[in-house]
N, C-alpha and C positions, 0 to 999 in steps of 0.2 A: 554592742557598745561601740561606738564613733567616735572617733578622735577630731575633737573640737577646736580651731584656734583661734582666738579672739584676738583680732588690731585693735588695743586700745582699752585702759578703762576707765572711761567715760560714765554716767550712769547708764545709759541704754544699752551699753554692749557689757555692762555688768546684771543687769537687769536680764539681760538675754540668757548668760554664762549661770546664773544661778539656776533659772528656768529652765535650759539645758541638763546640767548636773543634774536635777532632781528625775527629768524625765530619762537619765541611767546612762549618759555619755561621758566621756574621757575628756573635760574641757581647759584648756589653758591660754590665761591670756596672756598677751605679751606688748607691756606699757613701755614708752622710751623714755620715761621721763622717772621720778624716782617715789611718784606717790600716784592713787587712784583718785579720783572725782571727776577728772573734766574741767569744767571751769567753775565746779562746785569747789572753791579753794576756802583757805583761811591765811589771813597775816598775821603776826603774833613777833611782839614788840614790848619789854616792858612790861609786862605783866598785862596787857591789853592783847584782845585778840579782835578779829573786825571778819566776816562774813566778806570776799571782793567778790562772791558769783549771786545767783539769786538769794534775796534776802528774805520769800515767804514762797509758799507754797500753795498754787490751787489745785482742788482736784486730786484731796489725797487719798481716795477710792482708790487710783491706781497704786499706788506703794502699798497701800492697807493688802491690794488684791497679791500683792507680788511675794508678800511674808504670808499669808493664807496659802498660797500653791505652793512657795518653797520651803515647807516647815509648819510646826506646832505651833512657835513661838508667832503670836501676833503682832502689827510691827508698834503697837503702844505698850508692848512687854519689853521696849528694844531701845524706843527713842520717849522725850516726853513732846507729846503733840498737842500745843494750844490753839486754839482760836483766838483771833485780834480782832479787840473790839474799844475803838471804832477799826473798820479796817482800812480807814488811811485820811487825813485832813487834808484839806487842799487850800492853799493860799495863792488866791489870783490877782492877776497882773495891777488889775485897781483897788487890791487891798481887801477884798471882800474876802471871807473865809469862811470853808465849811466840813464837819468832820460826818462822814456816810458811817453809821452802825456797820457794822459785819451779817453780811445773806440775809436782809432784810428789804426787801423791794419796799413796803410801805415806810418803813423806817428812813429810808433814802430819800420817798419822794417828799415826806416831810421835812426833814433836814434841809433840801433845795430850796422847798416853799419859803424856811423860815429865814435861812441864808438870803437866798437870788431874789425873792419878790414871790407872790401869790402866780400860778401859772409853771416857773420854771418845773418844779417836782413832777407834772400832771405829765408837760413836754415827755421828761426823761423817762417817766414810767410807762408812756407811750410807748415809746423806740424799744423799753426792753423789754416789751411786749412783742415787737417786730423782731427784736434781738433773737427770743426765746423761737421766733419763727424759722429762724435760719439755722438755730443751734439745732431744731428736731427735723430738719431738711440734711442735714452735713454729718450730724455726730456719726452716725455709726460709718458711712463710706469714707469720712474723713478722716474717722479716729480709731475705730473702732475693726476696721478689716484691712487686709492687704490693699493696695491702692492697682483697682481693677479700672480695664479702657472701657468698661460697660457701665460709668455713670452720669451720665451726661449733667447733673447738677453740678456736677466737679468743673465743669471747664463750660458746657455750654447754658448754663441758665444761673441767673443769680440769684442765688438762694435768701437775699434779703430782701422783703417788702419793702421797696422804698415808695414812700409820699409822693404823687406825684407836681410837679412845681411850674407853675408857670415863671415863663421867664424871656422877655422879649417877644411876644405873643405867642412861645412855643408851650408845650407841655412837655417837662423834661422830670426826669428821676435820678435820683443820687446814686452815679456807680463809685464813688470813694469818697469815704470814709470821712473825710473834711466837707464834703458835700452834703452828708448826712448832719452833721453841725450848722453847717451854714443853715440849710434847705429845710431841715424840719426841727432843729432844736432851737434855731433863733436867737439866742443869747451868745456873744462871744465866750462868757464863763464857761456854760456849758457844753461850746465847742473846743475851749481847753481842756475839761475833764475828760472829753472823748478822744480828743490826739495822745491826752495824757497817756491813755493803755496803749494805746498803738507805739509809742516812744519807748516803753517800760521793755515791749516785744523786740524792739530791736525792730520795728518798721515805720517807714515813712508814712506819716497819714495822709498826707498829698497824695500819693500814690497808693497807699490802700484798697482793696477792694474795697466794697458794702461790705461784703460778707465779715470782715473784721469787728462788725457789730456783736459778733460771739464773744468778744475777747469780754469788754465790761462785762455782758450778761455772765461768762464763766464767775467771776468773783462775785457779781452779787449773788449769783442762784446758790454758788458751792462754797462761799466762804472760801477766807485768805487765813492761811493757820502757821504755825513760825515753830521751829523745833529749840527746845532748851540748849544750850550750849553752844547753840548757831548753827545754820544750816549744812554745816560741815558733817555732822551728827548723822543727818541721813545718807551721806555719801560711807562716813564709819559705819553705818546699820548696815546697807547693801553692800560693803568690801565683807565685813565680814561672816554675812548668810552665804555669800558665796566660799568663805572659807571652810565652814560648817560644813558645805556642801560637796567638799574636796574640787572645787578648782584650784588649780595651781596658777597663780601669779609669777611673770617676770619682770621687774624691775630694770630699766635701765636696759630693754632690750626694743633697741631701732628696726622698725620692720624694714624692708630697702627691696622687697620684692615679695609676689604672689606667683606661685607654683602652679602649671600646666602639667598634666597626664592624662596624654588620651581622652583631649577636649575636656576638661575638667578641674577644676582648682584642687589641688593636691599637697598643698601647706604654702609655707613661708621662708621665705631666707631672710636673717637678721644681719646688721652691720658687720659684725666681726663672722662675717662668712658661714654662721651655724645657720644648717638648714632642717628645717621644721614639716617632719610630714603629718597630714592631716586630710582625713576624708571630707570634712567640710571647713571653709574657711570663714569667720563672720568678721568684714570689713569696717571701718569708718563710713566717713559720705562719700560719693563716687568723686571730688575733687583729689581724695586721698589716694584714692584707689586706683583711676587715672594714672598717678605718677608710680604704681607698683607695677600697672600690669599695661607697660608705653605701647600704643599700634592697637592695641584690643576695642573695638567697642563695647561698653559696659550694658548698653541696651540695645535690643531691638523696636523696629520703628513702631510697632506697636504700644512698646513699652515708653515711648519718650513723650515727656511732661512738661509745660510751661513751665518754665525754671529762671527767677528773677536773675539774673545774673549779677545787675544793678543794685540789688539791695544787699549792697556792702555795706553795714552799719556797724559801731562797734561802740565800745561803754567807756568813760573814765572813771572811777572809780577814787576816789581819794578818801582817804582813813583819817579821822580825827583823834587825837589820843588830847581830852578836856580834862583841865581841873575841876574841881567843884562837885558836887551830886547832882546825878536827874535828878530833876524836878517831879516831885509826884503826877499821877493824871496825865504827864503828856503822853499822845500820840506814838504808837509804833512805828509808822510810817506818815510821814508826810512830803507833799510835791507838793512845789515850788513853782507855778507855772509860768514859762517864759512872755515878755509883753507880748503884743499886736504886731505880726510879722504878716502879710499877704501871700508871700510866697514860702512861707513855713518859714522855723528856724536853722533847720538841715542846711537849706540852700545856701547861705554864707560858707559853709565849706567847700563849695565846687568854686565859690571865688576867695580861697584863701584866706577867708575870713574868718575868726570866733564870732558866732552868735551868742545870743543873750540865752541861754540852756532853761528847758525846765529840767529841775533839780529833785529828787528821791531823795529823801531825808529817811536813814535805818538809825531809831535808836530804841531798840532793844533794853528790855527790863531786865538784863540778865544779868546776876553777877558773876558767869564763867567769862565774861568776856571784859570786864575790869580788873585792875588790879583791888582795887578796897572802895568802901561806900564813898568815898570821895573822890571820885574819878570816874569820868563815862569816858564809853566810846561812842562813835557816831560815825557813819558813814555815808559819802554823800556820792550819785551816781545820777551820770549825764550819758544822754544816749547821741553817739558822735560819728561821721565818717571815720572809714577803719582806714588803715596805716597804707591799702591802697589807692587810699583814695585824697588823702589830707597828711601830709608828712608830720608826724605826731615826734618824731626823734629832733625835728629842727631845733636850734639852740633856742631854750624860755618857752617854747609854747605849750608844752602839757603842766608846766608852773603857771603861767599868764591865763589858762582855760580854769586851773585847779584856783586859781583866785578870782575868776568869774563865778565859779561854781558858788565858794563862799559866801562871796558879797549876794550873791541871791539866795542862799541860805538862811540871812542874816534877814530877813524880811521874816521868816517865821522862828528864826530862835537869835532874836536881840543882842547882842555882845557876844556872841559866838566868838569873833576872832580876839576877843581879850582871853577867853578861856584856853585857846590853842599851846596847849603844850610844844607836840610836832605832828608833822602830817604826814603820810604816805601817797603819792600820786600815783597810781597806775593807771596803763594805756592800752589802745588794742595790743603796743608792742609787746607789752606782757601779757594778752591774753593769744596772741601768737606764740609766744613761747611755751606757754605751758599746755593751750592747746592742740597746740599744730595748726588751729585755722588760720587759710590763709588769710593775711593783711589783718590776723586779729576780730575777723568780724563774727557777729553773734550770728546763728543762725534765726529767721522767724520762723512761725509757729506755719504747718500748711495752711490757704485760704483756699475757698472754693472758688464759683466764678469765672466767668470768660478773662477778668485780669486778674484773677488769686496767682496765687503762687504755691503753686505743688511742687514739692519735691523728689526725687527721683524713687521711685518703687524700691523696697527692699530686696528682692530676686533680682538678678541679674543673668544678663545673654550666656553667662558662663556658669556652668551645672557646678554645683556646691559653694559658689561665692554667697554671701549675702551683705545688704549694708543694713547699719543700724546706726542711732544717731541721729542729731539735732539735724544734719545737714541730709539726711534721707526720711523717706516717708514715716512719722506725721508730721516732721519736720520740731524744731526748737521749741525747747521748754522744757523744765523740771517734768512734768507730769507726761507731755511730747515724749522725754526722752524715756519714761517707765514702759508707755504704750508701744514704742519702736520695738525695744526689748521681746515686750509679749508678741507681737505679730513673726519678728525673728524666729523666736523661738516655736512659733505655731508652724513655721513653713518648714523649719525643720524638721520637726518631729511628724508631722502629720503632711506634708508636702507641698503640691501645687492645690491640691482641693479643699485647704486650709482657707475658711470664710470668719476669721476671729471667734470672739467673743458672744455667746451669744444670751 
């Protein structure tokens, strides 16, 4: 039995710590803040409560798989897990509107048809045909194993079929993501629905790989599914399988350094000088880790990954506490999509400017998260430079952004700001507090690709470190962060010859 110590819990590195436990180790995490999730939070006000981290979930195979290895209990014995249908309506910039079924490819291209004009549906179902070609080229070296130097679709070949395009009497192919819009879907709509998921990820679509073409095909193929009580619920299901499982939680306990013996990680020292020994140690992302362990390199050259450093993105999040009842029938999710911009809408923040946002509209059928039938909540989430990068604390601006946000709200839910009881603004500054990431930014999800963006492998140069987590290998995302967990937990237990899942 090995004494385990986990920085941090986050869902991946509790995902790991249960996986751990079960497979007969001594594990304990140790959180500096005074509750578990990450940035899987909840605000509660008034008898409302409001989801600020992701508000649905794809790809719940992984959590399904993670209460299957860690226990009897399945995890729909634990949480209640729907499916959202439609899985999200979209209101674009000239008014036009459409709502896509839930894992429905034909259902989807018909909806565009009937939407966008005769042709747009055929486009789109094209591309997630190309989509679905990158997803069965990436998934498993992407997702699914440690992130080994011997894949060359990882970094040298791009794993999405793009169209080829004439263009100036060249013949050129779409290597981002906005190019694949322009280039082969043709319709501006349609090249809004495509930035749209790249936005949601916490990435610039400007700068996008191709390969990002996974990201829609994951939700149409797997369905977009939303937990009863708010997705707070599965971060409660994972804290307490791990309880079940005798990890020991510490609260309120600041890690401030990572222990060496005899070339090897050998526990933790905490703020108040207690020092923590441990045969293996399972870290944050190496940004974190970095500042535990100053002068060490966390990889070798082998081990080192194109790593965006620029994609500092981060969310504003603002909570609506409404008079009045939902409306029957409507929408769980719907986006708001920002006008006609050339150089994206991101780009107004490198000139200190608010853009016009596209806008994520969460309003949940639930009544945990209202006070009585006569009252919604609703939450509304713009993907924005993080507090590195666009001064988010200045006087009025995350108020003046959080009523940009509205007023494009208001295009798909009419009188919205008559209903405004009060609102809650939060900013990356609060998702730097609670997370610890730096400047508040979300991490993206890995891309493949000569310009994807891989994140740092979970081993590291120093024997018993490990990282887990959105900001290390498969990089961000509710389901990202399940899979990091497992792959942690595979190299632990089973070592360096650890090839995942199979």
């Amino acid at each position: 039995m090995a004494r385990i110590a986990v920085i941090g819990a986050g869902m991946g590195a509790m995902a790991a710590a249960a996986r751990l436990a079960v497979a007969g180790h001594r594990v304990a995490v140790y959180e500096r803040t005074e509750t578990y999730g990450g940035a899987v939070r909840r605000f509660e006000r008034d008898g409302f409560a409001f989801d600020t981290g992701p508000g649905m979930l794809t790809l719940p195979a992984v959590y399904r798989d993670l209460f299957v290895k860690t226990g009897k209990e399945p995890l729909e014995s634990v949480v209640d897990l729907v499916q959202v249908d439609p899985s999200s309506r979209h209101v674009f910039a000239d008014g036009t509107e459409v709502a896509l079924p839930n894992a429905s490819r034909a259902g989807v291209v018909a909806a565009l048809d009937e939407a966008l004009g005769e042709g747009a549906g055929a486009r789109w179902g094209d591309f997630l045909v190309r989509a679905r070609e990158a997803w069965d080229r990436t998934r498993r070296p992407l997702l699914e194993e440690p992130l080994w130097p011997n894949w060359p679709v990882l970094e040298e070949r791009e794993p999405y079929p793009s169209v080829p395009h004439k263009k100036f009497l060249r013949t050129r192919r779409a290597g981002t993501l906005s190019e694949i819009g322009s280039w082969e879907l043709r319709d501006p709509r349609l090249l809004s629905l495509l930035e749209g998921y790249a936005l949601a990820y916490g990435i610039d679509p400007g700068s996008a790989p191709a390969s990002a073409a996974i990201l829609p095909y994951m939700e149409h193929a797997f369905g977009t599914w939303y937990v009863r009580g708010g997705m707070r619920e599965l971060a409660r299901a994972v804290y307490e399988r791990c309880v079940k499982r005798k990890v020991a939680f510490h609260f309120g306990a600041e890690v401030t350094g990572v222990l060496e013996k005899d070339g090897r990680a050998s526990g933790l020292e905490l703020a108040d000088g207690t020092l923590v020994e441990a045969d293996t140690v399972v870290g944050g992302g190496p940004w974190r880790l970095r500042g535990l362990l100053p002068g060490r390199e966390l990889y070798g050259t082998e081990d080192v990954r194109p790593y965006a450093e620029n994609l500092r993105l981060g969310r504003v999040v603002v909570c609506l506490a409404l008079r009045g009842a939902r409306q029957p029938d409507v929408a769980h999710r719907t986006v708001v999509h920002g006008g006609p911009d050339p150089e994206g809408e991101l780009c107004d923040f490198a000139h200190g400017e608010l853009p016009e946002p596209t806008v994520r509209i969460d309003r949940p059928d639930d009544p945990a998260l209202r006070p009585d039938p006569d009252h919604e909540s609703v939450v509304l989430t713009a993907t924005v430079a993080s507090q590195g990068n666009f001064d988010w604390t200045a006087a009025g601006m995350a108020d003046a952004f959080a009523d940009k946000m509205i007023v494009a709200a208001e295009r798909a839910l009419p009188g919205l700001r008559e209903r405004i009881l009060w609102r809650e603004v939060r900013t990356p500054v609060h998702t730097e507090q609670e997370t610890g990431a730096e400047g508040g930014a979300v991490p993206p999800p890995s891309l493949a690709g000569g310009d994807g963006t891989l994140h740092p492998s979970n081993s590291t140069a120093l024997p018993g470190l490990f990282t887990v987590g959105g900001w290390s290998h498969p990089g961000g995302g509710l389901a990202h962060a399940g899979m990091s967990g497992a792959l942690v937990a595979g190299l632990v237990v089973e070592g360096p010859e650890f090839r995942g899942s199979q």
